[in-house]
C-alpha positions in Angstrom: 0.0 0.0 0.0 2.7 2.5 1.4 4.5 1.5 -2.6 1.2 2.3 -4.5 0.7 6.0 -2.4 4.5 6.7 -3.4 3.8 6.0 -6.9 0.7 8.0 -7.0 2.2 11.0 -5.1 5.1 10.7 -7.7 2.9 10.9 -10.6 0.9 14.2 -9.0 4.5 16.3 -8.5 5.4 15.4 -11.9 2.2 16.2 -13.7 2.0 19.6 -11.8 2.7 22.8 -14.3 7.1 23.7 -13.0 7.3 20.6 -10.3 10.5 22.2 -10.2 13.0 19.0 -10.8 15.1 20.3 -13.2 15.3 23.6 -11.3 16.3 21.7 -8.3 19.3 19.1 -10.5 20.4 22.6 -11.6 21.2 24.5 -8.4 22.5 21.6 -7.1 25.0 21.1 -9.6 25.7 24.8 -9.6 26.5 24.0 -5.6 28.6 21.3 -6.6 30.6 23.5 -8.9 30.9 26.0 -6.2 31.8 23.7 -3.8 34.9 22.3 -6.0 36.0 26.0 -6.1 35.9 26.6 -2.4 38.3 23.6 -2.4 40.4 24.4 -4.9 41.1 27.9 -3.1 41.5 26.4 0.3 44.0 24.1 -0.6 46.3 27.0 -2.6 46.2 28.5 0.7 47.2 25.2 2.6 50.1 24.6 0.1 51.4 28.0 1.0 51.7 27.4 4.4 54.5 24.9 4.7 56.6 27.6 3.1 55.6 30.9 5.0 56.2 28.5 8.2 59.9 27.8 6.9 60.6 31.3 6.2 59.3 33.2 9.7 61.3 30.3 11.0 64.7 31.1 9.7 64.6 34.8 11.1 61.9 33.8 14.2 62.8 30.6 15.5 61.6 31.1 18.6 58.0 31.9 17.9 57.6 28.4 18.4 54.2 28.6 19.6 52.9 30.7 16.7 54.9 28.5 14.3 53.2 24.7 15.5 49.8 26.7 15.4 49.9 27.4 12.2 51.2 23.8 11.4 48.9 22.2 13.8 46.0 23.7 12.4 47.1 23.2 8.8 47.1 19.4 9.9 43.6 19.7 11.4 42.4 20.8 8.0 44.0 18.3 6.1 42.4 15.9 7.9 38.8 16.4 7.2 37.9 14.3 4.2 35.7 16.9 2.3 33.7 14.3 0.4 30.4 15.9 -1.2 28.5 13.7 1.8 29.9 16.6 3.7 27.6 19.0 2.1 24.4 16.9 3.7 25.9 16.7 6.8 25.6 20.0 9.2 27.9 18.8 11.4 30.5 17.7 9.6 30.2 20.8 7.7 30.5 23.0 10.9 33.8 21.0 11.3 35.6 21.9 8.2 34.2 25.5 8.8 35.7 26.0 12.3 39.0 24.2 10.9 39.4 26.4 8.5 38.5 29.4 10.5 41.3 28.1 12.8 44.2 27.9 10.0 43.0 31.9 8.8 43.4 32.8 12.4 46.5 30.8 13.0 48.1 32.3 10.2 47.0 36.1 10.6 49.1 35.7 13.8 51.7 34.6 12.2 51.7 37.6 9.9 51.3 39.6 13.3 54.3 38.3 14.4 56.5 39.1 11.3 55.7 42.6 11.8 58.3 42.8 14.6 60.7 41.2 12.2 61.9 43.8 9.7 64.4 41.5 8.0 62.3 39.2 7.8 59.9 41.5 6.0 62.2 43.1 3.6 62.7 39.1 2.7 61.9 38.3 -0.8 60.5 34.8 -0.9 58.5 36.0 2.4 57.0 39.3 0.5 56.1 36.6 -2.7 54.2 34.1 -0.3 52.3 37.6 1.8 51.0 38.4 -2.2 50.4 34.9 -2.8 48.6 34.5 0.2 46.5 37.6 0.1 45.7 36.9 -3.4 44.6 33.7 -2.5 41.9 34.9 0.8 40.6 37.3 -1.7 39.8 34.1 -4.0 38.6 32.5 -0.9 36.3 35.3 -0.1 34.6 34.9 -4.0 34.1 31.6 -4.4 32.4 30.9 -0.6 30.0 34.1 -1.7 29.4 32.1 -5.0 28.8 28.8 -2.7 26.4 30.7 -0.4 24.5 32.1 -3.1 24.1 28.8 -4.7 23.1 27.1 -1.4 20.9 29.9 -0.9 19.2 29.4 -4.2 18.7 25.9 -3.7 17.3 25.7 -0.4 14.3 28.4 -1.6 13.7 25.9 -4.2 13.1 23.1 -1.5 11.4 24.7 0.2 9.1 26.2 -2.0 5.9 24.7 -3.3 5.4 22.9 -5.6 9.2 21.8 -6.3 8.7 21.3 -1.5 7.1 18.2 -3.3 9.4 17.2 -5.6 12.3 17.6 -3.4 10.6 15.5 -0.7 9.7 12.6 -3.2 13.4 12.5 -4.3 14.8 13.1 -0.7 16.4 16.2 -1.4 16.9 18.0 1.8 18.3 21.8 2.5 21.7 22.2 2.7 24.2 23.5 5.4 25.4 26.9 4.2 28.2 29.4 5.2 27.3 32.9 7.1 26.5 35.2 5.0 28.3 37.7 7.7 31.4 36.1 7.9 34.6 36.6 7.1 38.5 36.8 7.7 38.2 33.7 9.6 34.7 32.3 10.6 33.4 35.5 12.5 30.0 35.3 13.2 27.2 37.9 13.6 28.5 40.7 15.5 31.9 40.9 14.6 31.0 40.0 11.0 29.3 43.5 10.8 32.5 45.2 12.5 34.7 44.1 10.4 32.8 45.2 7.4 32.0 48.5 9.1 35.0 49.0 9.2 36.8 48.4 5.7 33.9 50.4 4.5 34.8 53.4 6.9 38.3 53.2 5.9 38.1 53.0 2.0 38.1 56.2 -0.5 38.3 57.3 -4.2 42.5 56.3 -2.8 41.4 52.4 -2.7 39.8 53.5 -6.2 42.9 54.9 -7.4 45.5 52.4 -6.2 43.5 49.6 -8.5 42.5 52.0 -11.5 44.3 54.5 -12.6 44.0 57.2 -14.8 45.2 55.5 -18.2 43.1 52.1 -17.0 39.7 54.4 -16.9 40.6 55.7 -20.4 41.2 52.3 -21.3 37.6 51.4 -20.1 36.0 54.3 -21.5 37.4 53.7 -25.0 36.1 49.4 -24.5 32.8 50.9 -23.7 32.5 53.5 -26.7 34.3 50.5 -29.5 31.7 48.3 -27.5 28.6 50.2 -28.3 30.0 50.8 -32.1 29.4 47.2 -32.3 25.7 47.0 -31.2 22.5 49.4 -30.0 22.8 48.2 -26.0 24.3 50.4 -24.1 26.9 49.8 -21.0 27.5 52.0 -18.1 30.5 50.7 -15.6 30.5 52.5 -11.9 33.0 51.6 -9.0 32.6 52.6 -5.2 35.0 52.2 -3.0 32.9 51.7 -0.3 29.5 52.6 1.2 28.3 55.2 3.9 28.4 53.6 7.3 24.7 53.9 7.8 24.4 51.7 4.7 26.7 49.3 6.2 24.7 49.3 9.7 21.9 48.7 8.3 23.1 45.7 6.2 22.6 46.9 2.4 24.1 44.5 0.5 26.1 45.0 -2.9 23.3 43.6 -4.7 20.6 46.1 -3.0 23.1 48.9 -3.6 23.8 48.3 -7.4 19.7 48.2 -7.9 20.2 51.6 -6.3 22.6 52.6 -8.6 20.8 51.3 -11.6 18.0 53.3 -10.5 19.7 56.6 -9.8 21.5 56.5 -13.0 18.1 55.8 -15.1 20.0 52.5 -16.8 16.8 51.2 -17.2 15.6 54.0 -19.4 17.1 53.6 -22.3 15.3 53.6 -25.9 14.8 49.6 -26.0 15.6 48.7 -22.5 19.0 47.4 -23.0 21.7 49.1 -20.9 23.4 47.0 -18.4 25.4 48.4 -15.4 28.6 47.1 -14.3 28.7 48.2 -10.6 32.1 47.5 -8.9 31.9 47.4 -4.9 35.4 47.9 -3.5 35.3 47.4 -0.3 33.5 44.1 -0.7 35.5 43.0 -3.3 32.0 42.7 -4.9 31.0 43.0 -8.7 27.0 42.7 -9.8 25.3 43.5 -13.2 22.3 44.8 -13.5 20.8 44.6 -16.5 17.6 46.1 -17.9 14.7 43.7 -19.0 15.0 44.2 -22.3 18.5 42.0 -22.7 17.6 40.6 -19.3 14.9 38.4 -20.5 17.1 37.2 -23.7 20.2 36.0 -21.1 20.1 33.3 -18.4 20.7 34.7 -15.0 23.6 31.9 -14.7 25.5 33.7 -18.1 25.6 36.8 -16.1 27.0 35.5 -12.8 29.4 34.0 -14.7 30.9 37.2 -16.1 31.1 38.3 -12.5 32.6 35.4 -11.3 35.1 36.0 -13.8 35.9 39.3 -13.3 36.1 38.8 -9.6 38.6 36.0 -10.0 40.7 38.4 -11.9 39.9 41.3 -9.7 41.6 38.4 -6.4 44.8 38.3 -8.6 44.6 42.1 -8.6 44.1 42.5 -12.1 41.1 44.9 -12.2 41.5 46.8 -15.8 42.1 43.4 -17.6 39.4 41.7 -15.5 37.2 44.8 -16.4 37.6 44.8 -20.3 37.5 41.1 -19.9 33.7 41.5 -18.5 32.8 44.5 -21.1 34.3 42.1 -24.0 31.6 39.4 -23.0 29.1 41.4 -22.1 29.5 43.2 -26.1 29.1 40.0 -27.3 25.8 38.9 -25.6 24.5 42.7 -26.8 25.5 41.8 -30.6 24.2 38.9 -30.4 20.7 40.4 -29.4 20.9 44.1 -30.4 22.1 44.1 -33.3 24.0 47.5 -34.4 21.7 50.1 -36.1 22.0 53.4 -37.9 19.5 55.1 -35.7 21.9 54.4 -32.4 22.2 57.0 -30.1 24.5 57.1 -26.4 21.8 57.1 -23.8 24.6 56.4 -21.2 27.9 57.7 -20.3 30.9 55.5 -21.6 33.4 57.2 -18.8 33.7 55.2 -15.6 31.6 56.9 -12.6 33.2 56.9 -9.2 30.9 57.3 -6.5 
C-alpha cells in the first residue's frame, strides 16, 4: 500500500505545471561546482603554508608557539575528508568551517608576528608568499559568496511549493550553508558586521585609485564607446570604493546597492531597454550586473553571474583593468548577439567610468 501511495504522489508532483526538478538538478549542480572552487582555493592556501612557516622560522625561531599553530592547524584541515557527503551533513560541515576558521586565524598571527621582524619582512621569498597568500583569501572570499548564493538558491527551491514536493519525493533536503556575515576567519554575527564597518569606513576614491588608474579608466572608457560601435545596447560601468556607514549598519548589500545605482543613473531608461550596469563594490570585493529587461529576459541569470565570477577571480589576482575589459568584451558579445548594431543608435549612457 505505502508503494502504491508513493507512486501515485510521484505521478501528481510530476504532472504539476514547474514541479521544479530540473530547477532543483540545476542548483544543485551549480553548488557542486561552487563547492569544488571553495576547495580548490582552500588548498592553494594550505600549500602555502608549509613555506611561509619555513621562512618566519629562519629569522623567528623562537615563535615556536605561533609556528606549531599554524602547522597544527594546517594538519587539522587536512584531515577532514571533504567528500560531497559533507555538504548533507551539518555537522560535519560545521567542522571543516571551524578548521578552517582556525588555520585563517592561526596564520594572521603569524603575519602579526613578522611585523616585529623587519628582516624578515624586507625578505623576498616572504613578500612573494604575503602576495600569494593575500591573493589567495581574496579568491577564498569569491568563491564561498558564490557557494552561499548557490546554497541559498537551492534551499528556496526546497522549500518552495510545488518543487517542496518534488524535493521530498526524491529526498532532497536543504543544505548547510556558510554565514553570510562572515569573514577573515569564521566571525559570526556581530563581529562580521565590525569588520565590514570598518573596511567600508576606511576606504576612499585612494582604494579607487590604487586599482585603477587614470590610463586604465581611459582604457575602459574607449572598451565601452568600440563596445557600443558594435551593437545598439548600451553599457555603463560605476565603482565605489565603499559605502556610507549607515548603509553598512543597516546591512545593504552590494546587490541592493547596485539596484540603487541602476535606478539613480536611469539605466533602465534607455530607448529599448538594453543598458546594463557594471557596478564595482570595492570594499566588498563585490562585482553585480544589472541589467535592464530588455536584454535581461534574452540572457540566463547563470551567463551573467558568470561574467562576475570571472571578473572577480581576476579582480583576487589584482588585475582589475584586464578583468574589467574582460567583463565588457563578453558582455558586447551577448548585446551583438541580441541588439544588433543600427544606424538610428544614439549614447543614452555615459561611456566614462563613474566613481561614487
Amino acid at each position: 500500500m505505502r508503494r502504491v501511495f508513493t507512486a501515485i504522489l510521484l505521478m501528481a508532483v510530476l504532472s504539476l505545471s514547474g514541479c521544479g526538478y530540473n530547477k532543483l538538478q540545476t542548483t544543485d549542480e551549480q553548488i557542486n561546482a561552487a563547492w569544488s572552487e571553495v576547495l580548490n582555493q582552500y588548498q592553494r592556501r594550505a600549500d602555502l603554508v608549509p613555506n611561509l612557516v619555513n621562512v618566519v622560522k629562519g629569522y623567528a625561531a623562537h615563535e615556536q608557539e605561533v609556528l606549531e599553530n599554524v602547522t597544527n592547524a594546517r594538519a587539522r584541515v587536512g584531515g577532514i575528508q571533504a567528500t560531497p557527503e559533507l555538504l548533507n551533513d551539518e555537522q560535519a560541515f560545521a567542522r571543516f568551517q571551524a578548521a578552517q576558521g582556525e588555520l585563517t586565524s592561526a596564520i594572521s598571527r603569524l603575519l602579526v608576528v613578522a611585523e616585529n621582524y623587519p628582516q624578515l619582512k624586507a625578505d623576498g621569498l616572504f613578500r612573494d608568499l604575503q602576495a600569494q597568500l593575500e591573493g589567495t583569501e581574496n579568491r577564498i572570499t569569491v568563491a564561498r559568496n558564490r557557494y552561499i548564493q548557490a546554497v541559498q538558491e537551492y534551499n528556496v527551491t526546497v522549500r518552495s511549493f510545488p518543487s517542496n514536493l518534488t524535493a521530498m519525493v526524491f529526498g532532497m533536503k536543504t543544505k548547510p550553508n556558510f554565514s553570510v556575515e562572515k569573514a577573515d576567519g569564521e566571525e559570526q554575527g556581530m563581529t562580521g558586521s565590525i569588520r565590514r564597518f570598518f573596511l567600508h569606513l576606511f576606504s576612499g576614491p585612494w582604494l579607487v585609485r590604487r586599482h585603477f588608474s587614470d590610463d586604465a579608466m581611459s582604457n575602459i572608457r574607449k572598451a565601452i564607446e568600440r563596445s557600443e560601435h558594435s551593437h545598439s545596447g548600451q553599457i555603463c560601468f560605476v565603482v565605489e570604493s565603499g559605502l556610507h556607514p549607515y548603509q553598512v549598519l543597516t546591512g545593504l548589500s552590494p546587490r541592493a546597492r547596485a539596484l540603487e545605482v541602476f535606478s539613480n543613473l536611469r539605466v533602465w531608461d534607455t530607448e529599448q531597454n538594453n543598458g546594463v550596469l557594471i557596478y564595482l563594490l570595492m570594499a566588498d570585493h563585490d562585482v553585480e550586473i544589472v541589467a535592464d529587461r530588455g536584454i535581461n529576459q534574452r540572457v540566463p541569470a547563470e551567463i551573467w553571474e558568470q561574467i562576475c565570477h570571472d571578473m572577480e577571480q581576476q579582480f583576487a589576482d589584482g588585475r582589475f583593468e584586464a578583468g574589467l575589459l574582460h567583463g565588457v568584451e563578453q558582455i558586447t558579445q551577448l548585446l551583438q548577439q541580441h541588439f544588433p548594431a543600427n544606424q538610428n543608435h544614439e549614447n543614452e549612457l555615459p561611456n566614462q567610468p563613474i566613481l561614487i
